[in-house]
C-alpha positions as CSV (number, residue, x, y, z in Angstrom):
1,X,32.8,25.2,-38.7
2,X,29.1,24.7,-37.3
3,X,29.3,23.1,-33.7
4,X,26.8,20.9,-32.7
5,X,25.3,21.3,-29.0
6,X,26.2,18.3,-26.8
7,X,22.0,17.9,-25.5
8,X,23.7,16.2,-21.9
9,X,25.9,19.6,-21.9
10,X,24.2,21.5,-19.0
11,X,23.5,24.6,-20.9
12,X,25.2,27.5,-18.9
13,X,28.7,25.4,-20.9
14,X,26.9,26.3,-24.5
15,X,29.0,29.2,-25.3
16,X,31.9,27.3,-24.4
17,X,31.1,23.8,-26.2
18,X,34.1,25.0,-28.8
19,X,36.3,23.8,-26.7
20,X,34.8,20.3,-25.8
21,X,36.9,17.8,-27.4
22,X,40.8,16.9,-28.0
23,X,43.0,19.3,-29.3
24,X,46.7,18.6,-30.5
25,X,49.4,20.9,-31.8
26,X,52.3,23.2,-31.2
27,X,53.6,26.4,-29.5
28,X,56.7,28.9,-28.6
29,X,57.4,29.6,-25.5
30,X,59.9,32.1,-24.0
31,X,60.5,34.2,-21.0
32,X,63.1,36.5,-19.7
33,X,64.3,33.5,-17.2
34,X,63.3,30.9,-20.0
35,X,65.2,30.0,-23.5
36,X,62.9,30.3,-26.0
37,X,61.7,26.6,-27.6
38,X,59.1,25.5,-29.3
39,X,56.9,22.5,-27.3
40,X,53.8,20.2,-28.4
41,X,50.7,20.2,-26.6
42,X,47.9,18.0,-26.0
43,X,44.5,19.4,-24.7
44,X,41.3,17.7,-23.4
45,X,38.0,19.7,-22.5
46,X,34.7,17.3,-21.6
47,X,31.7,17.5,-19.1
48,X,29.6,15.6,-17.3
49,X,26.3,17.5,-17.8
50,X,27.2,19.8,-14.8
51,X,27.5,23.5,-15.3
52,X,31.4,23.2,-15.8
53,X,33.9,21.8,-18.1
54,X,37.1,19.6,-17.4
55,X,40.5,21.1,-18.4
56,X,43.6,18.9,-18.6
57,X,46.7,19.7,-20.6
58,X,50.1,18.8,-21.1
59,X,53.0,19.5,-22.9
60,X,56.3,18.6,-24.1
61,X,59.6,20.6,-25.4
62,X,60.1,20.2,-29.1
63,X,63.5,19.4,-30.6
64,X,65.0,21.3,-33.3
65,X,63.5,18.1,-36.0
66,X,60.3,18.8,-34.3
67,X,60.3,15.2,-32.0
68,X,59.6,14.7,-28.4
69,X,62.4,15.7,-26.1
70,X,60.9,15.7,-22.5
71,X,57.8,16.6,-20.8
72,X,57.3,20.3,-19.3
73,X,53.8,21.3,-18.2
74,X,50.5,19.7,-17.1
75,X,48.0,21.5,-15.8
76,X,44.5,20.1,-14.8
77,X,41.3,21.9,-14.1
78,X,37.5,23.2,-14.6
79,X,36.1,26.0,-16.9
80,X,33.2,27.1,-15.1
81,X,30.9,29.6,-17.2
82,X,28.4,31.7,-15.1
83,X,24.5,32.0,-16.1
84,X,24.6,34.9,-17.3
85,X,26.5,33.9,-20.3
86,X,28.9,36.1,-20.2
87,X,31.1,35.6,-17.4
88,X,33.7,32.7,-16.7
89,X,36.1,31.5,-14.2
90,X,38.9,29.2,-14.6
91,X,40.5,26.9,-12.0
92,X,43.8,25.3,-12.6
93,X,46.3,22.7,-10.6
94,X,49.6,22.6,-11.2
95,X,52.3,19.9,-10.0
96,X,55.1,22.4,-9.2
97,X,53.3,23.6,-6.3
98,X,50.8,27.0,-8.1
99,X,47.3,26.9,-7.9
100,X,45.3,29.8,-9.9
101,X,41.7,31.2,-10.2
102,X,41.1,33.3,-13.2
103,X,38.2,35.5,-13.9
104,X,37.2,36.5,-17.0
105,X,34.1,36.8,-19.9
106,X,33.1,35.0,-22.9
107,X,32.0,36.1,-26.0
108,X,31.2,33.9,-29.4
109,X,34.4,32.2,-29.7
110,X,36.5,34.0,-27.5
111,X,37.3,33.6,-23.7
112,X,39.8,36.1,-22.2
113,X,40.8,35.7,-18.4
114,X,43.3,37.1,-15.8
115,X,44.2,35.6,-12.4
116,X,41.9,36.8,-9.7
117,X,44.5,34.5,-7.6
118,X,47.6,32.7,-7.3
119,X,48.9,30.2,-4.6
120,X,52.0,29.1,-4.2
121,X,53.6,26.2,-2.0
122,X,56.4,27.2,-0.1
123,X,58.7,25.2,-2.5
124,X,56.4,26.7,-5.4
125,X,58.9,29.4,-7.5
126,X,57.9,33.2,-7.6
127,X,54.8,33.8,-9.7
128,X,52.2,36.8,-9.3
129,X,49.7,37.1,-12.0
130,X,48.9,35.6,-15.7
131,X,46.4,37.0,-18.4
132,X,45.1,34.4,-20.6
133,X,43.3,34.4,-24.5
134,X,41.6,31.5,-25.9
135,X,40.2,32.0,-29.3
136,X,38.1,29.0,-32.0
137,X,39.6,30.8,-34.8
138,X,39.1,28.6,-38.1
139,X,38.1,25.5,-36.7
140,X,41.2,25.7,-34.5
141,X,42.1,26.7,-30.7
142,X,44.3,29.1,-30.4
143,X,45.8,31.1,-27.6
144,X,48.0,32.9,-26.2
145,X,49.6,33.6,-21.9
146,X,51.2,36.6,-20.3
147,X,52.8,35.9,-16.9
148,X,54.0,37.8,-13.9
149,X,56.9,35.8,-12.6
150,X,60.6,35.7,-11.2
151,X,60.7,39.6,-10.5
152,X,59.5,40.5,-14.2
153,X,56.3,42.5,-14.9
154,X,53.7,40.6,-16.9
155,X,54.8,39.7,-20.3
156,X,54.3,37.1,-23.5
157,X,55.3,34.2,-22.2
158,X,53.3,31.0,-24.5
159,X,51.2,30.7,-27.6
160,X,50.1,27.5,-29.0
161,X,47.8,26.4,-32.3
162,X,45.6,23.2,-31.6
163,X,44.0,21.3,-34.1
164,X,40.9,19.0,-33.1
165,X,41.4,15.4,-33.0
């Protein structure tokens, strides 16, 4: 699927412009200190013709019929892609108390990124590191997280299959 170039989008976003738009679908996630379940996600990337892109997402656990059961994470942030096309950072906000900065590259497509830094409040729980892949993979976004967290060594922890909308 062709994607058209936004011509307000400043152009250092152009080989992430993919992911501008709304995305909806589901997931799995699991983790040695988490039941596994599967959760619903919503996704919104825009810009504002600066050289970054605005990240929010949020999700919800899935019952077993597939419906709503309650809300689990939000997370709120900025892609920003570096001029030499290749590089990328990511910069997310989270309301349980973690705040990460992810470095990574881009190629057509495809984005992978692991944390160049995690804070924590004091109330925040024990997390260390994440590795992240983002991929446009027939007309969808799909991707995939690793985390570092609660004493265990990095390790699948989400995946999730969006669909524009």
């Amino acid at each position: 699927m062709p994607i058209e170039l936004d011509p307000t989008m400043h152009p250092d976003c152009a080989p992430l412009a993919w992911m501008i738009g709304s995305w909806a679908g589901a997931g799995v996630v699991g983790y040695p200190s988490i039941e596994s379940r599967h959760f619903g996600q919503e996704v919104t990337v825009t810009h504002d013709g600066r050289p970054f892109l605005m990240w929010t997402s949020r999700t919800w656990l899935l019952d077993a019929d597939g419906n709503q059961e309650r809300p689990s994470a939000i997370e709120t942030g900025f892609w920003r892609p570096q001029p030499d096309g290749k590089e990328v950072e990511l910069l997310l906000c989270h309301p349980t108390g973690i705040v990460e900065m992810y470095a990574g590259e881009m190629s057509p497509a495809k984005v992978e990124l692991r944390t160049d830094g995690v804070m924590r409040s004091p109330h925040a729980k024990e997390y260390a590191a994440a590795h992240r892949l983002y991929g446009y993979v027939n007309g969808n976004l799909m991707w995939v997280m690793d985390m570092a967290a609660t004493g265990h060594a990095l390790q699948s922890h989400v995946s999730a299959e969006l669909k524009r909308v």
